[in-house]
C-alpha positions as CSV (number, residue, x, y, z in Angstrom):
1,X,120.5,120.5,64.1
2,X,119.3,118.6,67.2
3,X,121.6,119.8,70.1
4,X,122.3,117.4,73.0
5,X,121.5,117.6,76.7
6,X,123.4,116.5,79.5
7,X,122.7,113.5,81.8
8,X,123.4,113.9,85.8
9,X,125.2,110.0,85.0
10,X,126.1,108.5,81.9
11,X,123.9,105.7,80.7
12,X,126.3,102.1,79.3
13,X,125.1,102.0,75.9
14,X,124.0,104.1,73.0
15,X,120.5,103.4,72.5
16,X,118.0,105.2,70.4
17,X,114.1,105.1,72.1
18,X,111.2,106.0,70.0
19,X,108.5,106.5,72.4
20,X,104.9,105.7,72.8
21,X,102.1,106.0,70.7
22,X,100.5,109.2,72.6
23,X,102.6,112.5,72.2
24,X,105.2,110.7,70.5
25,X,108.7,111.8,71.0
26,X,112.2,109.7,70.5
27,X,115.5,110.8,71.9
28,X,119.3,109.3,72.2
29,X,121.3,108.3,74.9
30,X,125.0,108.3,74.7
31,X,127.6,108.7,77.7
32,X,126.2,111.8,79.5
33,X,125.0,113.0,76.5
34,X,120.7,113.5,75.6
35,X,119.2,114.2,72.0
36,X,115.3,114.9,72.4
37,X,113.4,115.3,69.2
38,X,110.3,117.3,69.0
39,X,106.9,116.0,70.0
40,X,105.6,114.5,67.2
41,X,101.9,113.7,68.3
42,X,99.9,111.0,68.4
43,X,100.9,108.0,65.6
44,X,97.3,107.5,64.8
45,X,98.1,110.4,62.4
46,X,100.5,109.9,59.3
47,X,102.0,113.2,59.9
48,X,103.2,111.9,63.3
49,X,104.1,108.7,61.8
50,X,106.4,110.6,59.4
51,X,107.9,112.9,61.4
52,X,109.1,110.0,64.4
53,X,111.3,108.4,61.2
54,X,112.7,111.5,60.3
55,X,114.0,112.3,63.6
56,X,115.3,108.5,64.3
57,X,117.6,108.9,61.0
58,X,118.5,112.6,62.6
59,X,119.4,111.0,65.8
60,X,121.0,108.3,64.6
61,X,123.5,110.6,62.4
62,X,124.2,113.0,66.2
63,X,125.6,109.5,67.6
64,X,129.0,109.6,67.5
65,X,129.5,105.9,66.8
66,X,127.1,103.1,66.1
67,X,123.5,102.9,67.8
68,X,123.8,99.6,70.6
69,X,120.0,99.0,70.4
70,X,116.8,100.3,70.2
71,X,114.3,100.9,72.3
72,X,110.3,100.6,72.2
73,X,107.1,100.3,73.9
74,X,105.6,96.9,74.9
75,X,102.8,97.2,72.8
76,X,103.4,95.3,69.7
77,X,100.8,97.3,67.5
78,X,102.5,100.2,67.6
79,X,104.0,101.9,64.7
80,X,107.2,103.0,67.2
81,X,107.5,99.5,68.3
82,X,107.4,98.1,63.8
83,X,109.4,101.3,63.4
84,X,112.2,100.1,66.1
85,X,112.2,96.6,65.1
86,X,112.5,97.6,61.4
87,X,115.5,99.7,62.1
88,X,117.0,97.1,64.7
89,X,117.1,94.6,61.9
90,X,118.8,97.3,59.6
91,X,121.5,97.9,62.0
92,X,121.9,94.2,62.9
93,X,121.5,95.6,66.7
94,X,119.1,94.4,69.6
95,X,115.3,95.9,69.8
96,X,114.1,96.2,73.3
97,X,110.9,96.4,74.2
98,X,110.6,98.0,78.0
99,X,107.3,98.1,79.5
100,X,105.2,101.6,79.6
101,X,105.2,102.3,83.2
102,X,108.6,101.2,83.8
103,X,110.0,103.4,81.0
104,X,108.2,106.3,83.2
105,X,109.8,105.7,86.2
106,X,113.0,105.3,84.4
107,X,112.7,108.6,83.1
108,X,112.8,109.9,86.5
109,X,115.3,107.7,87.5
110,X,117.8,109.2,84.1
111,X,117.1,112.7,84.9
112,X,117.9,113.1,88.4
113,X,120.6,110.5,88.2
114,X,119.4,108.4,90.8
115,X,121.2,104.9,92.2
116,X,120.0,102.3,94.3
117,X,116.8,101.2,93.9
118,X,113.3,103.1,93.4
119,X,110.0,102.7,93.9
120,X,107.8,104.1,91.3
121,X,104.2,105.2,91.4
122,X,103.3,105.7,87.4
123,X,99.9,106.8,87.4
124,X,98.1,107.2,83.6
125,X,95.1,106.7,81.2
126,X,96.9,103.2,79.5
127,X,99.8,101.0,78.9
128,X,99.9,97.2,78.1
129,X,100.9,95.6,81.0
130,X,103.2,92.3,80.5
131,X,100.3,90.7,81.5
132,X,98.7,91.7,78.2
133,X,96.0,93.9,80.3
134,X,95.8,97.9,80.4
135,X,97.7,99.0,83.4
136,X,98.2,103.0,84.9
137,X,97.7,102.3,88.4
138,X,101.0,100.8,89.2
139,X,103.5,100.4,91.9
140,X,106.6,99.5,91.2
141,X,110.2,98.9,92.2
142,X,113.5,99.7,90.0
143,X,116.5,97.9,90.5
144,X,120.1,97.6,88.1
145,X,119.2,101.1,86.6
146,X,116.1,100.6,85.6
147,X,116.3,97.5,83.5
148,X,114.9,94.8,86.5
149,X,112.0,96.2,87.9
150,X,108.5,94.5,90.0
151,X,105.1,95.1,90.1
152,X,103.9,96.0,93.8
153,X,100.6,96.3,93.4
154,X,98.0,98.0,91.4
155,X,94.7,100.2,91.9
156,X,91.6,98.3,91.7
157,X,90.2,97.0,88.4
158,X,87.7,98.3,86.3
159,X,86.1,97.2,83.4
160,X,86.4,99.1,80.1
161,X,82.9,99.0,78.8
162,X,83.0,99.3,74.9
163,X,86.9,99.4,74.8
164,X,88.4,102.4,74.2
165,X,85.0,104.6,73.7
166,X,84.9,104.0,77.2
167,X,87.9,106.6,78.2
168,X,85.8,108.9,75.8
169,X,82.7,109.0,77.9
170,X,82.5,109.3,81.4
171,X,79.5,107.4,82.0
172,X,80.5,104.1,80.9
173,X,83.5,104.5,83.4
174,X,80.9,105.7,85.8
175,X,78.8,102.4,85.4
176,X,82.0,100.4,85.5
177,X,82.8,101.6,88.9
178,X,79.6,100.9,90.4
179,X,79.7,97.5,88.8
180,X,82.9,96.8,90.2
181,X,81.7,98.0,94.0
182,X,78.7,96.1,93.7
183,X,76.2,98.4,92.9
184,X,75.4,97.3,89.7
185,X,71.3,97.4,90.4
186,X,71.5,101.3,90.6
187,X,73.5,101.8,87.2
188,X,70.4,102.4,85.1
189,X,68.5,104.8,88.0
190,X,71.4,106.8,88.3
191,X,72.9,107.5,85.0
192,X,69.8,106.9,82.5
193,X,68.8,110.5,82.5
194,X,72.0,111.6,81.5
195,X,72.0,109.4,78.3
196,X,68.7,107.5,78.1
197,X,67.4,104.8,79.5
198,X,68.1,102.1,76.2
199,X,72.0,102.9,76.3
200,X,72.5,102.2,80.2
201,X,70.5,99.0,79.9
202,X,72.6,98.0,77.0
203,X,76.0,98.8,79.1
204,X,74.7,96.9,81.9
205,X,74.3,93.7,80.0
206,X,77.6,94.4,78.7
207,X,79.2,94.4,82.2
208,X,77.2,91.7,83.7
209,X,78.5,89.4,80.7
210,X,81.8,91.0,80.7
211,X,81.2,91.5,76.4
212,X,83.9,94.0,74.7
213,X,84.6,94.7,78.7
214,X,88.6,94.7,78.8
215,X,89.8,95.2,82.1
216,X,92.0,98.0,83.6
217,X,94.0,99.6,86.3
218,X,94.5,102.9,85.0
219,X,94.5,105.9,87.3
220,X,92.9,108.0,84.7
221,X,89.9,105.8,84.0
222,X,89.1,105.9,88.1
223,X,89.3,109.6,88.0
224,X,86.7,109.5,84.7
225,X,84.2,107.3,86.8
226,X,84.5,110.1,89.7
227,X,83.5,112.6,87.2
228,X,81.0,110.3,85.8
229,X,79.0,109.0,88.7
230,X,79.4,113.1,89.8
231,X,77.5,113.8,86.9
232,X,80.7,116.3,85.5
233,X,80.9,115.1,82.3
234,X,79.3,112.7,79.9
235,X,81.1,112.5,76.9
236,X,84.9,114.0,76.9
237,X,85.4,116.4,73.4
238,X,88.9,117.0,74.8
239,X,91.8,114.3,76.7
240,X,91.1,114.6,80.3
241,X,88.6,116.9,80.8
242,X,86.5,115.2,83.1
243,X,90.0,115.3,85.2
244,X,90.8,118.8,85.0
245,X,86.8,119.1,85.8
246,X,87.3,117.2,88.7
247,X,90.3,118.9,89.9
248,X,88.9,122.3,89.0
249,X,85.8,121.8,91.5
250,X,88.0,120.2,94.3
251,X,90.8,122.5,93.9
252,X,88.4,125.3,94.5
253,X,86.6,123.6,97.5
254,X,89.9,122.3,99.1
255,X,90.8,126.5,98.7
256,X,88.1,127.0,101.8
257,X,88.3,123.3,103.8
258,X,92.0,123.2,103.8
259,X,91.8,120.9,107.3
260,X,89.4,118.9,106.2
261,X,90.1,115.0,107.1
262,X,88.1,111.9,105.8
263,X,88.8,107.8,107.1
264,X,91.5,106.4,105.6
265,X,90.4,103.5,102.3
266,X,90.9,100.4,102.7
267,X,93.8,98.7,100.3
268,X,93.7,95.8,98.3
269,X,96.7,94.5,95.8
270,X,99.1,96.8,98.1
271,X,97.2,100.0,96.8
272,X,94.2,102.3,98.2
273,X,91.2,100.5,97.0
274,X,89.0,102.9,95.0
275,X,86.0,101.1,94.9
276,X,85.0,102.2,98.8
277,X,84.6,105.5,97.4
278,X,81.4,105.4,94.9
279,X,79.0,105.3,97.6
280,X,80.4,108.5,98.7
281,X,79.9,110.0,94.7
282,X,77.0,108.7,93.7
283,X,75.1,110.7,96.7
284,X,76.9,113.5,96.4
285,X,75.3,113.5,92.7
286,X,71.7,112.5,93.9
287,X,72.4,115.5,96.7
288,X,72.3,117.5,93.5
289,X,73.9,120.2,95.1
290,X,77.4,121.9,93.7
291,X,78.7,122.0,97.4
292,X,78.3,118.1,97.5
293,X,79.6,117.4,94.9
294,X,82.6,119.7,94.8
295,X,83.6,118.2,98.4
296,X,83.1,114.7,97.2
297,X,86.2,116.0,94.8
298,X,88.5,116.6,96.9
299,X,87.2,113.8,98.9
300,X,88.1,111.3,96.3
301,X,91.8,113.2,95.4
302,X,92.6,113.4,99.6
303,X,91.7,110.0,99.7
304,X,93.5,108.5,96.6
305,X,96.5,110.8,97.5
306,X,96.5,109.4,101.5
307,X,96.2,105.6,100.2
308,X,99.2,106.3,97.5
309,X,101.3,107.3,100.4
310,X,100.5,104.2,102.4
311,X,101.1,102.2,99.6
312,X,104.1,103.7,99.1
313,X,105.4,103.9,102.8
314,X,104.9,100.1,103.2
315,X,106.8,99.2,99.9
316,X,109.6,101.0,101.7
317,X,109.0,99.4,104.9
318,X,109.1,95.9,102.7
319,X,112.0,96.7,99.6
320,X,114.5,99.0,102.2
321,X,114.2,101.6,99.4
322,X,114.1,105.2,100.4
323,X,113.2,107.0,97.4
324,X,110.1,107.4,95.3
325,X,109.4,108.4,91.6
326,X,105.9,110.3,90.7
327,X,105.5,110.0,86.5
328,X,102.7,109.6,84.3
329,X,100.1,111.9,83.1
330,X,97.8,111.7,86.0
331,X,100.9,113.9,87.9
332,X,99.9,117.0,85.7
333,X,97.5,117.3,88.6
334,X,98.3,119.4,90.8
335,X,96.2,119.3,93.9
336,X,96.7,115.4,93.7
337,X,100.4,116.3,93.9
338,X,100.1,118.9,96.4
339,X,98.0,116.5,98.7
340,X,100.5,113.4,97.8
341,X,103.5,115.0,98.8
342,X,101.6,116.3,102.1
343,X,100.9,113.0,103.0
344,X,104.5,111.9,102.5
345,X,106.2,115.3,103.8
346,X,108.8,113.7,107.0
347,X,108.3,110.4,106.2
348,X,112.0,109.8,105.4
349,X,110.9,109.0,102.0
350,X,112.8,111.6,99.1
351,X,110.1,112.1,96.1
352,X,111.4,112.8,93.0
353,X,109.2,114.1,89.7
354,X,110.4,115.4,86.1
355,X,111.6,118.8,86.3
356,X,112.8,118.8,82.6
357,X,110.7,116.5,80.9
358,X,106.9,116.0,80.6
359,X,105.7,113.2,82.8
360,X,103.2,112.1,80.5
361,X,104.2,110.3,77.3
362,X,106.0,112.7,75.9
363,X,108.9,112.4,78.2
364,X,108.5,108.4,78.0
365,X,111.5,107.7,75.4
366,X,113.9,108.9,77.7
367,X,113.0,105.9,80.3
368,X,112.6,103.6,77.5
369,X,116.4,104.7,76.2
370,X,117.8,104.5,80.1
371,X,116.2,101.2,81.1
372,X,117.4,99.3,77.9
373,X,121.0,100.8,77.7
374,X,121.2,99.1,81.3
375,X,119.6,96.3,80.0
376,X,121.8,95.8,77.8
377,X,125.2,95.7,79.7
378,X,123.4,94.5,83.0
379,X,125.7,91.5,84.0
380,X,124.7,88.2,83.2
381,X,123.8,86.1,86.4
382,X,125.9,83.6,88.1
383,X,125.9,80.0,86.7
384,X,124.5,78.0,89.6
385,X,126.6,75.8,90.8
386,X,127.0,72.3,90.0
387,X,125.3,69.3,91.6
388,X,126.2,66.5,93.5
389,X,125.3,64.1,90.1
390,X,127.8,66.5,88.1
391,X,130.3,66.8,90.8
392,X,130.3,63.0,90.5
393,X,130.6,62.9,86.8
């Protein structure tokens, strides 16, 4: 039998969330009281498929009174999100979608209990934006308990050459990024011996015409196109390990420069903008040396980490809030943590990250569950008032 957790505050509604598509969990929110189910994996698979409507009819028999709503992803191709609408319509109750990113910061936000309002940074590999676009770069803001929130800016966009083969291998990442810094004329010299001369020149038409080239601001797909143009990996048989490559080689370099400095990035769309950083790789690859390139790692986490802090020190400066929510899977790295919360360490801004629960997808239902159970009692707004023709009426 599932047993419950307890929530630092209670959250207004009873609301069953079922999660995202990646490492799949759901849970229940009820008072101060939290039912997780297990990870069920990815819903590409059956199994996973199965085992996510088992455990909503297990969590809906823990509540101890009817479920208030339901709560899913954005994305409407997901089977959580037909799942949740299915059982919505059963129950005669609401089905709430609640973006990706804000459902991570919301997680955050449920766990520690936090009031007032919160600036996010939810950093991933994907999540529909409400724009219909990938998003995973994102800064946002949290207001009413998570269920009003704003977009602050994003990192710089990158085509996703090939669609989703593209977060697969490296290389088209890589080529996306020098593309999008205007380098375009050195894609096929630089990556062509890695994977033949007839492939780059293909992707290169592809991005020049922007064909099957959806665009994204993940954080995860910049970090592949740092391990791509580094020459670290190619094609990915694992999830993220061109990151953990990345972080393996700047973690041990960072281990023996720990002063090192480098300029600032400039920022674009209120975050630190990327693109002024492929020069830097693509030499440290044509250096051909393991030194260069392992400093251009930690070059490229120091500087992404330095440019998140702006970004997120000026958003306080602008919203008046004074504390900050790290979630999404790019957090499970930890020198980009380490350097992140350097950069921020007496700046009179409290970080918060999950303690309890995963900040990658598997911890997403919880945010999903907390941001629609305030969505749902969140007080309806003030008529306006009437005008001078009604007055006169």
């Amino acid at each position: 039998m599932l047993q419950p957790r307890r929530l630092p505050r209670p959250a207004p509604a009873r609301v069953l969330a079922l999660g995202a598509y990646l490492k799949n969990s759901a849970c229940l929110v009820q008072g101060e009281a939290l039912w997780c189910s297990p990870v069920h994996g990815d819903l590409g698979e059956p199994a996973a498929c199965e085992a996510l409507w088992a455990s909503a009819q297990a969590l809906r028999q823990a509540a101890d009174g009817p479920i208030e709503a339901v709560a899913h992803d954005l994305h409407p191709d997901f089977e959580s999100t037909r799942l949740a609408q299915a059982l919505a319509a059963e129950w005669g109750v609401p089905a709430i979608a609640v973006q990706h990113h804000q459902a991570h910061i919301a997680a955050v936000q449920a766990e520690h209990g936090l009031r007032g309002p919160l600036l996010g940074l939810a950093l991933d590999g994907v999540g529909l934006g409400d724009d219909g676009t990938a998003w995973g770069g994102e800064l946002l803001l949290l207001q009413d308990g998570g269920a009003a929130w704003q977009r602050l800016g994003h990192l710089p966009t990158l085509a996703l050459p090939g669609g989703d083969v593209a977060a697969r291998e490296p290389w088209r990442m890589a080529a996306a990024a020098m593309q999008a810094s205007g380098r375009s004329a050195d894609i096929i010299s630089l990556l062509a011996p890695a994977v033949g001369e007839p492939a780059v020149r293909l992707l290169s038409q592809m991005l020049a015409r922007g064909l099957n080239c959806p665009p994204t601001t993940a954080a995860g797909r910049w970090f592949d196109a740092a391990a791509g143009l580094l020459g670290l990996s190619v094609r990915q048989s694992q999830e993220a390990e061109a990151a953990m490559a990345l972080e393996a080689l700047a973690t041990a370099w960072r281990a023996q420069h720990p002063e090192a400095l480098w300029p600032d990035l400039p920022m674009a769309n209120g975050m630190p903008d990327l693109r002024a950083l492929v020069p830097m790789l693509t030499q440290a690859r044509q250096a051909a040396q393991t030194e260069a390139k392992a400093e251009a790692a930690a070059h490229f986490h120091s500087a992404l980490a330095q440019g998140l802090a702006r970004a997120a020190l000026a958003a306080a400066r602008q919203t008046g809030a004074t504390q900050l929510a790290l979630a999404g899977g790019c957090f499970f790295n930890r020198l980009l943590c380490a350097e992140l919360h350097t950069a921020l360490a007496g700046q009179g801004l409290k970080v918060w990250q999950p303690q309890q629960f995963s900040c990658g997808d598997a911890g997403l239902a919880l945010g999903q569950a907390w941001a629609a159970a305030h969505a749902l009692h969140r007080p309806a707004p003030a008529a306006p008032p009437p005008s001078l023709l009604e007055l006169e009426v």
